[in-house]
Short mmCIF file of the C-alpha atoms (twelve columns), coordinates in Angstrom:
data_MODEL
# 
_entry.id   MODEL 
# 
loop_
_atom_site.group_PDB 
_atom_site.id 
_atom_site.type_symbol 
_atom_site.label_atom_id 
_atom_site.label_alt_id 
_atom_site.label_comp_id 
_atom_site.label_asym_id 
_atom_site.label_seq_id 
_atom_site.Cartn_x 
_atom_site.Cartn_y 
_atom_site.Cartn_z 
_atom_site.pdbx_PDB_model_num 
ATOM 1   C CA . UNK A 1   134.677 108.475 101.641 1 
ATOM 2   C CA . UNK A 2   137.213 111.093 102.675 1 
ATOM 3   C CA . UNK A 3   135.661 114.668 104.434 1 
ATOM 4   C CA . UNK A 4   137.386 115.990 101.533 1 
ATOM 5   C CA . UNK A 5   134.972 113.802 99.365  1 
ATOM 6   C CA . UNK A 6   132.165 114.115 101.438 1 
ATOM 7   C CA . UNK A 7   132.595 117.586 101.495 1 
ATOM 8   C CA . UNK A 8   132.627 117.917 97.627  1 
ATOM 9   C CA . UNK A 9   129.775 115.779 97.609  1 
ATOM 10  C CA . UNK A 10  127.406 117.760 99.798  1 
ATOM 11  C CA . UNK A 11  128.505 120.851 97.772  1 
ATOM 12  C CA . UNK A 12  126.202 123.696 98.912  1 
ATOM 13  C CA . UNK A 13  124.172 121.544 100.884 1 
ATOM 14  C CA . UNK A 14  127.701 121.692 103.112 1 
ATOM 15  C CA . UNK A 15  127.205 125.175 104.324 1 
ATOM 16  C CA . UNK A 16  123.633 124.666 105.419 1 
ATOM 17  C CA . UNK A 17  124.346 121.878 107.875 1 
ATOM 18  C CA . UNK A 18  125.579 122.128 111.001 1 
ATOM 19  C CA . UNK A 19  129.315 120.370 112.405 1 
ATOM 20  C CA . UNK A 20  127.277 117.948 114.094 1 
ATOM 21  C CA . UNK A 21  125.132 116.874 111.207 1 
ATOM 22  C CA . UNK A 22  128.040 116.556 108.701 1 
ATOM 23  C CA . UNK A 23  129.300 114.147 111.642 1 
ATOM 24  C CA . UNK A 24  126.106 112.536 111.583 1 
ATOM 25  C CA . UNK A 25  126.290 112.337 107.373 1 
ATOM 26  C CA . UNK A 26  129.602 110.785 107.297 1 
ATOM 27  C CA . UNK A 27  128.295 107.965 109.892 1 
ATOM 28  C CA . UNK A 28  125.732 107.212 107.813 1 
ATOM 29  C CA . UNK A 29  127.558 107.550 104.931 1 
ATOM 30  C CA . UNK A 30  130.216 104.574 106.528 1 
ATOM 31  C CA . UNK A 31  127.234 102.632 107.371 1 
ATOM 32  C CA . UNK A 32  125.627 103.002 103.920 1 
ATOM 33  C CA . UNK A 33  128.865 101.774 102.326 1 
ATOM 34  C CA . UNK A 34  128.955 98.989  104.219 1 
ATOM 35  C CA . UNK A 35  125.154 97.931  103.717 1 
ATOM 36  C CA . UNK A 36  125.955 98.549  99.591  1 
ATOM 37  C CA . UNK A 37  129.543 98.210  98.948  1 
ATOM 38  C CA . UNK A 38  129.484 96.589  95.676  1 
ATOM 39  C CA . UNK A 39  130.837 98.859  93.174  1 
ATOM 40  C CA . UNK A 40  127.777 98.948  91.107  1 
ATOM 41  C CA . UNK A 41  125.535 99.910  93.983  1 
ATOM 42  C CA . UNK A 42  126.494 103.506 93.707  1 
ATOM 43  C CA . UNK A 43  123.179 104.713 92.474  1 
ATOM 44  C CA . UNK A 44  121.652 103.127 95.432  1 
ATOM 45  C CA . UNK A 45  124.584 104.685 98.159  1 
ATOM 46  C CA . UNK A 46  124.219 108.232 96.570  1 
ATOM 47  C CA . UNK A 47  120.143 107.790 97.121  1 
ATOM 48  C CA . UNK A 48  120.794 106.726 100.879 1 
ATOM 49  C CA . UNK A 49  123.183 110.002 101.894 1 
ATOM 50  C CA . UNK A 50  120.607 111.820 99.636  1 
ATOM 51  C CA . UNK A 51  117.792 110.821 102.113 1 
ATOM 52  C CA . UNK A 52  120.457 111.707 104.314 1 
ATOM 53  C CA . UNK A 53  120.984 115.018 104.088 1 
ATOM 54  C CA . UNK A 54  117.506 115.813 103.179 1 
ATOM 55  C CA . UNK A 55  116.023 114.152 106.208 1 
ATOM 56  C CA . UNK A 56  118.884 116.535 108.127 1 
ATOM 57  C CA . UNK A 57  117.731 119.495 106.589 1 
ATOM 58  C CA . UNK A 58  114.405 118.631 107.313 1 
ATOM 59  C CA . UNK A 59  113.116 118.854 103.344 1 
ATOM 60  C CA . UNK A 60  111.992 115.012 103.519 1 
ATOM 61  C CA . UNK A 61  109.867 112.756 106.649 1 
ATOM 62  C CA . UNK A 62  109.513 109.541 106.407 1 
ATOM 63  C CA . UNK A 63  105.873 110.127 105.418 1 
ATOM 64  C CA . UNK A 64  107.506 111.452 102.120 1 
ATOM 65  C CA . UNK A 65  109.527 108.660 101.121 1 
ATOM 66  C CA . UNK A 66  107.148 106.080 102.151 1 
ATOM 67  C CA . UNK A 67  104.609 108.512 99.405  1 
ATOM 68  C CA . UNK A 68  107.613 108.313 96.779  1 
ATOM 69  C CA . UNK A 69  108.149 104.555 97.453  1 
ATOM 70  C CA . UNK A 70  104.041 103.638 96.962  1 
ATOM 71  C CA . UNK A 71  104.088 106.118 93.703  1 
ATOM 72  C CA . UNK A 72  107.364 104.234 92.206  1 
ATOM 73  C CA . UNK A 73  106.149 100.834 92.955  1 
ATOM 74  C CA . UNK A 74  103.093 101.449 91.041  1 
ATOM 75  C CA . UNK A 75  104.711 103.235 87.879  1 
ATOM 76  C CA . UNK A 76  107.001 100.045 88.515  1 
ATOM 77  C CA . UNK A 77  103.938 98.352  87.530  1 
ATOM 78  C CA . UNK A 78  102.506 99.644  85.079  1 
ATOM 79  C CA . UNK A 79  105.840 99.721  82.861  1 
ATOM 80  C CA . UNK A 80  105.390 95.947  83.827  1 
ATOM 81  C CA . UNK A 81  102.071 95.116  82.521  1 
ATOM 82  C CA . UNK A 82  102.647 97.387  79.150  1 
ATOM 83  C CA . UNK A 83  105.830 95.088  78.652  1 
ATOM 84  C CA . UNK A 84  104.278 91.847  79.557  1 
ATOM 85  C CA . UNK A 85  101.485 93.071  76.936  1 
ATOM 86  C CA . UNK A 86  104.263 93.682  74.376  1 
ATOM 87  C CA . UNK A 87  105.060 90.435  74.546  1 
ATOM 88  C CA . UNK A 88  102.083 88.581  74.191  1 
ATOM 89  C CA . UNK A 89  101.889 91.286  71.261  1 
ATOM 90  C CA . UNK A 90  104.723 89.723  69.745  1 
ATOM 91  C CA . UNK A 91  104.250 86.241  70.317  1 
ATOM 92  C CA . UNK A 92  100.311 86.683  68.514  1 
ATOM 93  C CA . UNK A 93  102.328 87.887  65.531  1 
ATOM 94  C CA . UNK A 94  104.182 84.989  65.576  1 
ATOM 95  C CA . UNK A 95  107.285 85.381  67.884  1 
ATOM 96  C CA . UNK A 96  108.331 82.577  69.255  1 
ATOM 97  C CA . UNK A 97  107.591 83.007  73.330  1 
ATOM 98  C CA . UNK A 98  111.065 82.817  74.414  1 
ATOM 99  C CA . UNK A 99  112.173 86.090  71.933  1 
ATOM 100 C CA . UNK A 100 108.943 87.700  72.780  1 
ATOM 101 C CA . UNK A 101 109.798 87.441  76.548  1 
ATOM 102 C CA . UNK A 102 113.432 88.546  75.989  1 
ATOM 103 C CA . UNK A 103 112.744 91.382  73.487  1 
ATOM 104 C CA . UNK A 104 109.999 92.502  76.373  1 
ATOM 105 C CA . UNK A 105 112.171 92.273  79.444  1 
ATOM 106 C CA . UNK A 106 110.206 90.165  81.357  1 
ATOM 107 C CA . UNK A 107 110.258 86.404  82.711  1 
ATOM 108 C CA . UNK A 108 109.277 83.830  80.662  1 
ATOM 109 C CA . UNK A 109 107.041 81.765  83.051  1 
ATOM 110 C CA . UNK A 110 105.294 84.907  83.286  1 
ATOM 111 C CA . UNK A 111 104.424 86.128  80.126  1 
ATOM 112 C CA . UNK A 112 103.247 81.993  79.661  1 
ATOM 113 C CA . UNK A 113 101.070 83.240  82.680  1 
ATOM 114 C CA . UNK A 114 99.720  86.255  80.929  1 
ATOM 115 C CA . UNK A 115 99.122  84.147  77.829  1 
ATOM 116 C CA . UNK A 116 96.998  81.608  79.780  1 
ATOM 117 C CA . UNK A 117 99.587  78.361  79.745  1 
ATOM 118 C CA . UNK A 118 100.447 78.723  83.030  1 
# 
C-alpha cells in the first residue's frame, strides 16, 4: 500500500495520529499483507489495520476484541444450530439429506449427526 493509499485509507483518522503512529500503521499494514495476501482476504486485511488504528488511538484493548470475538463466536453459533435445524426441517418433509444439507449450508456428516445416524 502506497502512503498515498494509506493515507486515503485512514481518511480523518489521518489527522488524529501522530508521524510515528502512521509509521507504526504502515508496518503493520506490510506485515498484515503479508500474513493475508490473497486477493480475497481483503475483508480480513482492512479488519487488521482497523484494529490497527483503533488500538493506536486507544478506542479498542485487547480486552475489547477478545469481548467482540466471544460475542461473534456465539452468534456464529446460533446461526449454526437454526440452519442445521432447517435442515433436518427439510429432510422430515421429505428432502432428500444431501439437498437438505446443501440448501442449509451446513456439512452433511453433520446434519446426519443432528438427525441421529451418526
Amino acid at each position: 500500500m502506497s502512503t498515498d493509499d494509506l493515507m486515503a485509507w485512514l481518511g480523518p483518522a489521518a489527522d488524529d495520529l501522530t508521524p510515528e503512529q502512521i509509521d507504526r500503521v504502515r508496518t503493520e499494514a506490510a506485515a498484515i499483507r503479508r500474513r493475508y495476501p490473497d486477493p480475497d482476504e481483503q475483508p480480513e486485511r482492512d479488519a487488521a489495520l482497523s484494529a490497527v488504528v483503533q488500538y493506536l488511538l486507544g478506542e479498542i484493548m485487547a480486552e475489547d476484541a477478545a469481548r467482540a470475538l466471544a460475542t461473534a463466536r456465539q452468534r456464529e453459533r446460533e446461526a449454526y444450530v437454526a440452519a442445521e435445524q432447517m435442515a433436518v426441517m427439510l429432510v422430515a418433509d421429505g428432502v432428500p439429506k444431501a439437498t437438505a444439507a446443501r440448501r442449509a449450508g451446513i456439512d452433511r456428516m453433520s446434519l446426519l449427526k443432528a438427525l441421529g445416524e451418526r
